[in-house]
C-alpha positions as CSV (number, residue, x, y, z in Angstrom):
1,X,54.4,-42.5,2.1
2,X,53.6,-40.1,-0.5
3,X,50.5,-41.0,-3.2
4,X,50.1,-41.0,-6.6
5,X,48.2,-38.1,-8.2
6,X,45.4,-39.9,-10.3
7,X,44.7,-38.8,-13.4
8,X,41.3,-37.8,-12.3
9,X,42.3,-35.9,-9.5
10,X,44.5,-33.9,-11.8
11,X,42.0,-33.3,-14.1
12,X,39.6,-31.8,-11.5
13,X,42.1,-29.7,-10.2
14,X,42.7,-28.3,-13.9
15,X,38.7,-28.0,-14.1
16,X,38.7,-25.8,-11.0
17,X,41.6,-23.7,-11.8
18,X,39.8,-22.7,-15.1
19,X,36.7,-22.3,-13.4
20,X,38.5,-19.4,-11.4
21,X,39.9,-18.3,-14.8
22,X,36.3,-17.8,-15.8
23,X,35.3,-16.0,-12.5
24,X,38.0,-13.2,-12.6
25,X,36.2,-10.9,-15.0
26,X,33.2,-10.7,-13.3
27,X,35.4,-10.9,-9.7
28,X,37.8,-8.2,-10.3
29,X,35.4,-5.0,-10.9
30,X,33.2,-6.6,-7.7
31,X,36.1,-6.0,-5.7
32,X,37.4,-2.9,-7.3
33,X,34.2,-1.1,-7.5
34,X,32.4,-2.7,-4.4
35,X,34.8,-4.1,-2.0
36,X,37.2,-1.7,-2.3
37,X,34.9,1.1,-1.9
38,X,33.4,-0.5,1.5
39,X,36.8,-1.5,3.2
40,X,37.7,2.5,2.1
41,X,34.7,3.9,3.4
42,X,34.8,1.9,6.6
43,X,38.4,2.8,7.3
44,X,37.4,6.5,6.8
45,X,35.1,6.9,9.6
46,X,38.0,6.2,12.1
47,X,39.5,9.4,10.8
48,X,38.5,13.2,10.6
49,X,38.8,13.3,6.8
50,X,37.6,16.8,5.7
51,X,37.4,18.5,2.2
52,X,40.2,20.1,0.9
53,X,43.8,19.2,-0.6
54,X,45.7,20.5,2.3
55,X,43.1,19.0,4.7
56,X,45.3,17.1,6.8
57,X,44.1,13.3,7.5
58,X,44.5,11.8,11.2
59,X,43.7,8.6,12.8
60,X,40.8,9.4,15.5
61,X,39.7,5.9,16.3
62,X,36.5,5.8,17.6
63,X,35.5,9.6,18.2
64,X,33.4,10.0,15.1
65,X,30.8,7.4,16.5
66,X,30.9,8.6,20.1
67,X,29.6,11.9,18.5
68,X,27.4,10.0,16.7
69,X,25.8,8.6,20.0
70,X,24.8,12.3,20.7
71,X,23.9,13.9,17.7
72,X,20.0,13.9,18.0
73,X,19.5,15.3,14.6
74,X,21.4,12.0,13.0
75,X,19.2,10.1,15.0
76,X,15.7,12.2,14.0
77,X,16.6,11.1,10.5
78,X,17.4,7.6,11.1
79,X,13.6,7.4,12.7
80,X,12.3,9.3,9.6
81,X,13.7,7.0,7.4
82,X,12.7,3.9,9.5
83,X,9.0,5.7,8.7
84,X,9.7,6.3,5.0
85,X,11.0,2.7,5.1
86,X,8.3,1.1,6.6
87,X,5.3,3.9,5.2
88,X,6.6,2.9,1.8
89,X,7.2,-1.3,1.9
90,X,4.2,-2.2,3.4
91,X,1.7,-1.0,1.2
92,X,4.2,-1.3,-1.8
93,X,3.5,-4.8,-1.4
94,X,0.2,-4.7,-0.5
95,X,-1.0,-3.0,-3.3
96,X,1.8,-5.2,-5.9
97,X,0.1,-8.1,-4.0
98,X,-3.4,-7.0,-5.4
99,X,-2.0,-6.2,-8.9
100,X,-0.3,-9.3,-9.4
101,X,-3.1,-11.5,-8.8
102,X,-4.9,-9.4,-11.1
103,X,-2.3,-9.8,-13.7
104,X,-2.3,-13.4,-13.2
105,X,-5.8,-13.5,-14.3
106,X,-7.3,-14.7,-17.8
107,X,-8.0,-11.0,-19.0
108,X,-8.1,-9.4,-22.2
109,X,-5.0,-7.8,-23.1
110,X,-3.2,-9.1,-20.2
111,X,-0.2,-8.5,-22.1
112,X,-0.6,-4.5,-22.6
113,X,-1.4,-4.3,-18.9
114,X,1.9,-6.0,-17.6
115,X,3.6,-3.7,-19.8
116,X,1.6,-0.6,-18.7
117,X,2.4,-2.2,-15.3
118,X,6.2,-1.9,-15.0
119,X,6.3,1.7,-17.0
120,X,7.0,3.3,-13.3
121,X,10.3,0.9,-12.7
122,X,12.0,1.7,-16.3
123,X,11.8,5.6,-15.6
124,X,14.4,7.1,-13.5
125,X,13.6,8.3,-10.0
126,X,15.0,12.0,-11.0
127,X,12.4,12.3,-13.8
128,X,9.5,10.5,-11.4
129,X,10.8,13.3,-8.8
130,X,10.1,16.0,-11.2
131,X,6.9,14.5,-12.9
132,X,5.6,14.3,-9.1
133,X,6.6,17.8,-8.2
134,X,4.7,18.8,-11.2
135,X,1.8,17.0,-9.7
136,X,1.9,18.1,-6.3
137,X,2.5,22.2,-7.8
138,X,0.5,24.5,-5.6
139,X,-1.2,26.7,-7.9
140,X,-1.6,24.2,-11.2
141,X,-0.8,21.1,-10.4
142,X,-2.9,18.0,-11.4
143,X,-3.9,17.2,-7.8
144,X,-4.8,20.6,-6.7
145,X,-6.7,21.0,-9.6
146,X,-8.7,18.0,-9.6
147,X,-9.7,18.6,-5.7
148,X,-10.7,22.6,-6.9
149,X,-12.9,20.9,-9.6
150,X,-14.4,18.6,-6.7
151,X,-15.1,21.5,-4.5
152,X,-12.6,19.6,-1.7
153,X,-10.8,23.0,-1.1
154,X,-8.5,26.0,-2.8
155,X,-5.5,23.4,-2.8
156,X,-2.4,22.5,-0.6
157,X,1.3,22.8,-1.4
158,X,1.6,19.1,-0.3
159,X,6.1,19.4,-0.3
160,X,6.0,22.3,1.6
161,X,3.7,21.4,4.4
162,X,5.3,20.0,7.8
163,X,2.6,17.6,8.4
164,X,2.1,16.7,4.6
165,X,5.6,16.5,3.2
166,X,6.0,13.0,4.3
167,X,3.4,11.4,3.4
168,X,3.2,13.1,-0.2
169,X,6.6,11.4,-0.4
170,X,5.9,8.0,0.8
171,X,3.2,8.1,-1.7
172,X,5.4,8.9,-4.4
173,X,7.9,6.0,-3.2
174,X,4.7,3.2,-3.7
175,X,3.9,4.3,-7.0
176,X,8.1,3.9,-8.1
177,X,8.5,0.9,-6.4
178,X,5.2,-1.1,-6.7
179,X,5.9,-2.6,-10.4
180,X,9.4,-4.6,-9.3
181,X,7.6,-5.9,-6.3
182,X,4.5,-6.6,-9.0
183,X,6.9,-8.5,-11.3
184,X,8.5,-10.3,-8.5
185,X,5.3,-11.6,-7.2
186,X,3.7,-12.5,-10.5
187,X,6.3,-14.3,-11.2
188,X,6.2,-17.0,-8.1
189,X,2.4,-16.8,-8.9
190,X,3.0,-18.2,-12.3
191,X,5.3,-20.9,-11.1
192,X,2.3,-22.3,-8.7
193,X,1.2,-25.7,-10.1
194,X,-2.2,-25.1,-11.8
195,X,-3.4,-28.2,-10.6
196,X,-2.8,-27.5,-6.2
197,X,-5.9,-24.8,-7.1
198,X,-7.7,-27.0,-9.9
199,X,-8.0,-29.8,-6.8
200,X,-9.1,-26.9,-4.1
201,X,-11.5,-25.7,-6.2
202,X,-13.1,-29.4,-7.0
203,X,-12.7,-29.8,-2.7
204,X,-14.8,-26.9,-2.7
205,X,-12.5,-24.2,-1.2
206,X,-13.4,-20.6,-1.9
207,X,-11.2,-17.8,-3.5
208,X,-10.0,-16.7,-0.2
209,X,-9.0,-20.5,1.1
210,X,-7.7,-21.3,-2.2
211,X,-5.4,-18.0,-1.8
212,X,-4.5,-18.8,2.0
213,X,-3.9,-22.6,1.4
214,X,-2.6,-22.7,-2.1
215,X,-1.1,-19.4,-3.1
216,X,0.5,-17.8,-0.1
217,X,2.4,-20.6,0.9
218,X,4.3,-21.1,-2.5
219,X,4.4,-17.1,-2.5
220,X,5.7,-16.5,0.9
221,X,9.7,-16.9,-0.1
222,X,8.8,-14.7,-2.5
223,X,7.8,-12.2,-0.8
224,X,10.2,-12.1,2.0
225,X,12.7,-12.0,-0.1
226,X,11.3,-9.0,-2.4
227,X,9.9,-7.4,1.2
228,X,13.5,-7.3,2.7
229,X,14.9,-6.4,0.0
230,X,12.7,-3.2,-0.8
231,X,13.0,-2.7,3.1
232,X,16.7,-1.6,2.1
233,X,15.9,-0.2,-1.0
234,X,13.7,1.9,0.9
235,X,16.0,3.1,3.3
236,X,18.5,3.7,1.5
237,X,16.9,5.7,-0.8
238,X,17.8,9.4,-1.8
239,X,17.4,10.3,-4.9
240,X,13.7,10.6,-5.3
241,X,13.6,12.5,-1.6
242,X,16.4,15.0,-2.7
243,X,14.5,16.0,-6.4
244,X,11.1,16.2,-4.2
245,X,11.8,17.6,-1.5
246,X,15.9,17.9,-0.5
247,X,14.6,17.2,2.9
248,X,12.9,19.6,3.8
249,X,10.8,21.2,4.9
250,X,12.7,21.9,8.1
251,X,13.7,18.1,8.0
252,X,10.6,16.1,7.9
253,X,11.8,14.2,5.2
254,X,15.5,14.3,5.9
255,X,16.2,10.9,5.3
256,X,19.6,9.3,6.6
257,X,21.4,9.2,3.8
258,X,20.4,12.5,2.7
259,X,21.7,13.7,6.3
260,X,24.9,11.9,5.5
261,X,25.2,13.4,1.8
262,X,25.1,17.0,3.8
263,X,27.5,16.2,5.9
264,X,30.3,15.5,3.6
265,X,29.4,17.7,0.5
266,X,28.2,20.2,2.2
267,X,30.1,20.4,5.3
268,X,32.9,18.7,3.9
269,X,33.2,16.3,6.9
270,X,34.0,12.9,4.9
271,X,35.0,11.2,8.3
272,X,32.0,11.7,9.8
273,X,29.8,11.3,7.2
274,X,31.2,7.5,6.8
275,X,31.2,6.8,10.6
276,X,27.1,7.5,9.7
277,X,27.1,5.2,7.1
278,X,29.2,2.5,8.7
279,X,26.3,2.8,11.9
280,X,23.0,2.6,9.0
281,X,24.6,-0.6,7.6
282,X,25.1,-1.7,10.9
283,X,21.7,-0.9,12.4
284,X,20.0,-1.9,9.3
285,X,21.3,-4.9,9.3
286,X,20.7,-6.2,12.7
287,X,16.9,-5.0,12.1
288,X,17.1,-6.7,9.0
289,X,18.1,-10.1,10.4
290,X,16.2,-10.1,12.9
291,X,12.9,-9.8,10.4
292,X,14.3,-12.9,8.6
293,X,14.8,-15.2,11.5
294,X,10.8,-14.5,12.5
295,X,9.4,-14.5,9.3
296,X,12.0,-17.6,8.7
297,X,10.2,-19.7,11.7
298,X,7.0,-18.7,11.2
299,X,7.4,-20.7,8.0
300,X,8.8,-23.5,9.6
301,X,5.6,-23.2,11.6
């Protein structure tokens, strides 16, 4: 018994298909330029891809991650960028935290400071690289002058030092990424009802009671969202790290990806290069999910 298609029913259908008429334009460089890209790069760490036309290509299955498993200098990067990673989210947002609720404040030009705010975001991390190499310059830079001035020593060449390369960086990687975290967390602040701290404050609850009881709770998806996602901005980062310091000095800051950029541009080894990058999404994202399924039930707490 076969049924009747209703005029309805044929109408919806119509609706859809032109709905995925819409979508193609926007689908179709997603896939080219993103998908496509992946799926490539993935099947490229089961070969020994090398540099060179008359490189020749072969299939070598798993190999390039069972050298992977032993190459301790791989691994020495992937725990200095779980540092940089970590050294650079938490007080990112911390400190964004701080300035949003500031920002969200009845000031006087409120306006010029949000702008003043977000200045760092808009500039591109080569040219923050270089203004911050400037900065950290050994014999006249800014920072090494002002501590001369203060009497706090002759200076330090802060990118050059093994134990302060890091940390010079990680400092540089708050001040970049602080104003996107600011604007995402001033903007949940802004859509908390006026009137949930209005009633607190008549209750009698403090600043600090009003902040835990009102304010964090209509922040908190907020801010796991912007805290994961910096988490793998973080990591993945490499531009900023190669202007400053190009991983040096003798690898202190030799972040994954930088030790994956070697590796095939340098070395020319494309295969295993990807096999590195297949095992950071991979790790990354196992870390990644397991930080959203606490932080997701301790909200349902």
């Amino acid at each position: 018994m076969t049924t009747a298609t209703t005029p309805q029913a044929a109408r919806s259908a119509a609706r859809q298909r032109g709905a995925w008429f819409l979508v193609l334009p926007a689908l179709i460089p997603i896939l080219v330029l993103s998908v496509g890209p992946i799926l490539y790069g993935v099947g490229l760490a089961f070969t020994d891809a090398q540099s060179g036309r008359t490189a020749a290509t072969q299939w070598v299955g798993t190999l390039n991650f069972r050298d992977l498993l032993h190459d301790t200098l791989f691994w020495e990067s992937f725990r200095i960028g779980l540092v940089w990673a970590v050294g650079v989210t938490v007080p990112q947002f911390v400190l964004a935290l701080g300035l949003a609720l500031l920002l969200d404040q009845n000031l006087r030009f409120r306006w010029l400071a949000r702008a003043l705010a977000i200045i760092p975001w808009a500039m591109p991390e080569v040219v923050v690289g270089i203004m911050w190499r400037l900065v950290y310059q050994p014999d006249a830079g800014i920072l090494n002058e002002t501590l001369r001035d203060l009497g706090l020593g002759e200076g330090h060449d802060w990118l050059t030092g093994l134990a302060t390369a890091l940390p010079a960086v990680i400092v540089v990687g708050v001040w970049a990424g602080m104003p996107q975290t600011t604007v995402a967390l001033l903007a949940g602040l802004q859509n908390t009802p006026r009137e949930l701290h209005e009633a607190a404050a008549m209750d009698g609850a403090g600043a600090w009671r009003r902040f835990r009881t009102v304010t964090w709770p209509a922040l908190r998806p907020v801010a796991l969202a912007i805290t994961a996602l910096n988490f793998i901005w973080n990591f993945n980062s490499f531009a900023l790290v190669y202007v400053l310091t190009n991983g040096g000095p003798g690898g202190r800051t030799r972040l994954p990806m930088l030790f994956a950029y070697e590796e095939a541009f340098r070395y020319g080894q494309f295969g295993y290069a990807a096999a590195m990058g297949c095992a950071m999404v991979a790790v990354i994202s196992v870390l990644l999910a397991l930080y959203l399924v606490g932080r997701l039930k301790g909200g349902d707490e």
